[in-house]
N, C-alpha and C positions, 0 to 999 in steps of 0.2 A: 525063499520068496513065495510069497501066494499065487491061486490063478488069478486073484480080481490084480492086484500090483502088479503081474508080469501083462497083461493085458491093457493094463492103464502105458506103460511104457512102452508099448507099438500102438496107442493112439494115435491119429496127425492130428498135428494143428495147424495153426492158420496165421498166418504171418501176411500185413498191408503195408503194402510200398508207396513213395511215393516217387513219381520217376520222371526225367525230364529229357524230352531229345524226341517224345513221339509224337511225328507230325503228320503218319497218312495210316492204311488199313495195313500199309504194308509192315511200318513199323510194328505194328501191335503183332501180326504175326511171329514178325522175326523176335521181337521179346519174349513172345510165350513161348517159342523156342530153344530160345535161352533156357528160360527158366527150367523148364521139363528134360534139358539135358543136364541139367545138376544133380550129382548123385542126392537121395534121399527127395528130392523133390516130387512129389506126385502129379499133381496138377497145378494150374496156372491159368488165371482170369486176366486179362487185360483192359483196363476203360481209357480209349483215347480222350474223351469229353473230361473225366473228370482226372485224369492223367495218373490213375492208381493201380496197382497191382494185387492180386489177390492170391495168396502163394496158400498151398496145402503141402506140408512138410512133413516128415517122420523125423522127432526129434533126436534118437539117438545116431541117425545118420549125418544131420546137418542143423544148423541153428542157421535163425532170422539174419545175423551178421555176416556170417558165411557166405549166404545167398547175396546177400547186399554188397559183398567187396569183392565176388566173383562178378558181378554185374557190374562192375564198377571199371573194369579192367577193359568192357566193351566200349560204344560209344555211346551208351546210355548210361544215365547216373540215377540213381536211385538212394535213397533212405528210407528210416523204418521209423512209420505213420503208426500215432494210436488205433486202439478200436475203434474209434465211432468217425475214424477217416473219411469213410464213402460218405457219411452224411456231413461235414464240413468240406464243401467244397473251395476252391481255391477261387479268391474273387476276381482274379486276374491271369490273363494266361501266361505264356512266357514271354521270353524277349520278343519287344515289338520290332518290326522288318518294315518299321514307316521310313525311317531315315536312308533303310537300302533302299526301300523303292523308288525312295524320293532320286537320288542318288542317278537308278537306272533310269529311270522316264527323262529323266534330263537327256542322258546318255542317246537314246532313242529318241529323243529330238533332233538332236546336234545329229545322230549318224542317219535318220530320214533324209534330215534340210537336203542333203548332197542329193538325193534322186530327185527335189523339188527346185531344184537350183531356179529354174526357170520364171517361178514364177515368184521368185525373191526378188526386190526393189535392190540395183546395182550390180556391181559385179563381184561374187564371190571363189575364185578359181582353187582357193585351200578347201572349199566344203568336199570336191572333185575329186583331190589327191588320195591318192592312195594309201601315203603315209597318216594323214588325218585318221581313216577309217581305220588304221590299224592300232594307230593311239587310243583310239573310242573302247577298240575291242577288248587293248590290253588291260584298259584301267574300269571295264565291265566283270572281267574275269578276277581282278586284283583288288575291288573294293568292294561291289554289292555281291557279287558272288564267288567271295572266295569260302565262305564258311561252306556254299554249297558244294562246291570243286572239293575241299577236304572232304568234307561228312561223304562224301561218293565214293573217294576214293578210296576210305578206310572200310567203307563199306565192301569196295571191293576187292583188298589186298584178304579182309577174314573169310571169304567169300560167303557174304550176304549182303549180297550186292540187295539195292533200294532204290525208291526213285531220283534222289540225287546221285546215284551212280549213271541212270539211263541220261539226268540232265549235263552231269558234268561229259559222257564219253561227245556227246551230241555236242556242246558247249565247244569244248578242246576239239575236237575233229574237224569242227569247222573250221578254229582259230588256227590251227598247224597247218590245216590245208591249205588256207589261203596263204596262210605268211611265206610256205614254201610257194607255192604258184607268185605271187610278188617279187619274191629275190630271184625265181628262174623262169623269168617270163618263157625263154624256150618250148616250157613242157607245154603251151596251150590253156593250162588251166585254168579255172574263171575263180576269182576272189570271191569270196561269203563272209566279208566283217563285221555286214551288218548283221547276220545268224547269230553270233555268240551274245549279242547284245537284246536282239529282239526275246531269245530265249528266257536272258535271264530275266529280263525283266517280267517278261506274261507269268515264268514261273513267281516272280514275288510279287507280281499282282495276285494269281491266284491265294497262295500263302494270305496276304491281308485280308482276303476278301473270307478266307478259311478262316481265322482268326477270331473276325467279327462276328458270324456262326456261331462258331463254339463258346465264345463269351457269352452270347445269348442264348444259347444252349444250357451253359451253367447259371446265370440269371435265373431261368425259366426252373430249373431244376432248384434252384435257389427257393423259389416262390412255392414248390409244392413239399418242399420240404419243411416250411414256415407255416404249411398246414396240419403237421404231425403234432399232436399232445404232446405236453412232455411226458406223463404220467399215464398211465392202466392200471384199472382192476385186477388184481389176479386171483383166482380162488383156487384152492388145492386141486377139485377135481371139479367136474359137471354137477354133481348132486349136494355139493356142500353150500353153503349160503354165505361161509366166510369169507369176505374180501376185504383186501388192501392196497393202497397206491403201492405203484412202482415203479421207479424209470422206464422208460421204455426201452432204452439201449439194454437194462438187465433180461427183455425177455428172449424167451428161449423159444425153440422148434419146439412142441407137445405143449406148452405152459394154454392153461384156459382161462381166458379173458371174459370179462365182463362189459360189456358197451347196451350203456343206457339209450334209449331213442332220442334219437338229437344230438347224441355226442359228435366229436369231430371226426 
């Protein structure tokens, strides 16, 4: 084997993800975590906006699929994105959280009324009971945020724990708390049914309201990337006069370019 051949075979390269489940700064850490504890893996970029990963690999240690079905095993899913990934961004983000929210704001109504009893036309004495608010809590917990109670809780068994870990322990600890304080009124305790529901809900208002950001995020990103040429001059070197189109996606780090006045 030669030196330029054995030299070419401890090159890295560079392998784009595309990857689905990352939804704060936290996540993106705990990813590139991931990644960099994979044998052979060098470094690791993360972009929560455009939701890609940018892996730097030694190939004779690991391949692109490798890293993709180790990643896969976590609670992040990933696949393997062409090259020119970062510039086609995804015109949509992921699954929309309008129907959960829609869902919890209800919820949060119905478990408010009961503190406003008063100033509700007639008499309401089921808004009052006990059993009401804990029915509210239970099906806050079991419908709009059950994805969030799992994704916490896996998060917390690998231990990398996340903010749906911080939301579900806060979530469940009021719900347990109260339900035993209910069944043994003895201990003194005070009921918080309406905590599990208020939670979840502000946490998936924020989520929607983070959604619409990053869509426009990617739009805006959309638009200045609609300003890029498809095409460059390239010429051999600085003092040479010949030049040719060329993708742009083909140029490289060192290549020297030619831009007329006025180009874009």
């Amino acid at each position: 084997m030669s030196l330029s051949s054995s030299l070419d075979s401890h090159t890295p390269e560079v392998a784009i993800l595309r990857v689905s489940g990352l939804r704060c700064a936290g996540c993106v850490q705990s990813l590139e975590s991931q990644l960099k504890a994979q044998p052979g893996v060098e470094a690791a970029a993360v972009n929560l906006v455009t939701g890609t990963a940018v892996v730097t690999y030694s190939p004779n240690e690991t391949t692109p699929v490798a890293i993709v079905e180790c990643l896969n095993q976590g609670r992040f899913q990933a696949t393997l994105a062409e090259a020119n990934a970062l510039l086609e961004l995804p015109t949509a983000s992921e699954e929309t959280s309008l129907p959960r929210l829609a869902i919890a704001l209800v919820l949060l109504i119905l478990s408010s009324a009961g503190h406003g009893i008063d100033l509700l036309p007639g008499h309401w004495p089921m808004l009052e009971a006990m059993i009401w608010h804990w029915g509210l809590a239970t099906i806050a917990l079991v419908l709009p945020g059950w994805e969030i109670l799992q994704e916490g809780m896996i998060g917390l068994i690998q231990r990398r724990p996340n903010m749906n870990t911080l939301v579900a322990l806060g979530a469940l600890g009021a719900y347990l708390t109260s339900t035993v304080a209910w069944l043994w009124p003895a201990l003194g305790w005070e009921c918080f049914f309406d905590e599990p529901v208020m939670i979840l809900c502000f946490i998936l208002l924020g989520r929607s309201l983070e959604q619409r950001i990053r869509q426009q995020a990617q739009r805006d990103l959309q638009s200045l990337l609609a300003l890029q040429p498809p095409k460059a001059l390239w010429q051999p070197s600085l003092e040479s006069t010949d030049r040719w189109p060329i993708p742009v996606q083909q140029i490289q780090v060192g290549d020297w370019l030619w831009v007329e006045v006025g180009d874009p």
